[in-house]
C-alpha positions in Angstrom: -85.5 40.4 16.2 -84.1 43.3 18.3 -81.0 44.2 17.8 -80.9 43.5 13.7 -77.2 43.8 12.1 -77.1 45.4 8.4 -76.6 42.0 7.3 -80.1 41.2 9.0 -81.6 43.6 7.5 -80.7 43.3 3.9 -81.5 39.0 4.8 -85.3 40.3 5.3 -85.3 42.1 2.5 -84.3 39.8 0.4 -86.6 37.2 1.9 -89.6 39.1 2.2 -90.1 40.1 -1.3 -91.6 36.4 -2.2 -93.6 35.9 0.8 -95.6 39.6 0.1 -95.7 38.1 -3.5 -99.4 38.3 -4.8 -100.7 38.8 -0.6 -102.5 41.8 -1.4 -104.8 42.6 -4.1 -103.0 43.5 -7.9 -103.0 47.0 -7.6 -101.6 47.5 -4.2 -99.1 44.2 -4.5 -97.4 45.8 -7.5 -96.7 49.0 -5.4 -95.8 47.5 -2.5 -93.4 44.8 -4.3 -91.8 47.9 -6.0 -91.1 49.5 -3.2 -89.3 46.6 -1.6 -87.5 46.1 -4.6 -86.3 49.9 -3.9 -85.7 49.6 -0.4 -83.2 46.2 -1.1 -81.9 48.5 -3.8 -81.1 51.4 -1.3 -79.5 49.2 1.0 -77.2 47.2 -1.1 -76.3 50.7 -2.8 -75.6 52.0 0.8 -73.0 49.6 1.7 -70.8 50.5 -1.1 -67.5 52.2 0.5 -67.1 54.1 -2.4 -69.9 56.0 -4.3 -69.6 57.6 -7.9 -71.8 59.8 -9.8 -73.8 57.0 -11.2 -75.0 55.6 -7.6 -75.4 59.1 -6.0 -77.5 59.9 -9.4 -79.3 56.6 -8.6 -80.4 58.3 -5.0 -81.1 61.6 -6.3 -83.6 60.3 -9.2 -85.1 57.7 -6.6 -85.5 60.0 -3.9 -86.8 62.5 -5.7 -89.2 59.9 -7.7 -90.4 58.4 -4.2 -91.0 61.9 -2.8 -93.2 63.3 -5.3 -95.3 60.0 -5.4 
């Protein structure tokens, strides 16, 4: 696991999400499950060659969302 491809990465990500599934108590799991959810989101939005308002909007509101909380 040390040099990891984008490809990897968004394979974790995507794999990960079930195994953290109910690990930690409610209150922390739901956070932390969100947050993966947002990170896989970030990253599949990422790849796209091509970005229009709608996706940069996406990063603006998320970014700004995940900064003030």
């Amino acid at each position: 696991m040390k040099k990891l491809a984008a490809c990897n990465f968004e394979d974790l990500l995507q794999c990960v999400i079930p195994v953290f599934d109910g690990l930690l108590p409610k209150e922390h799991d739901v956070i932390f499950l969100n947050m993966l959810f947002d990170l896989a989101m970030w990253h599949g939005y990422a790849k796209l060659c091509m970005h229009m308002d709608d996706t940069l909007n996406f990063f603006d509101a998320t970014y700004k969302e995940k900064g003030e909380g």
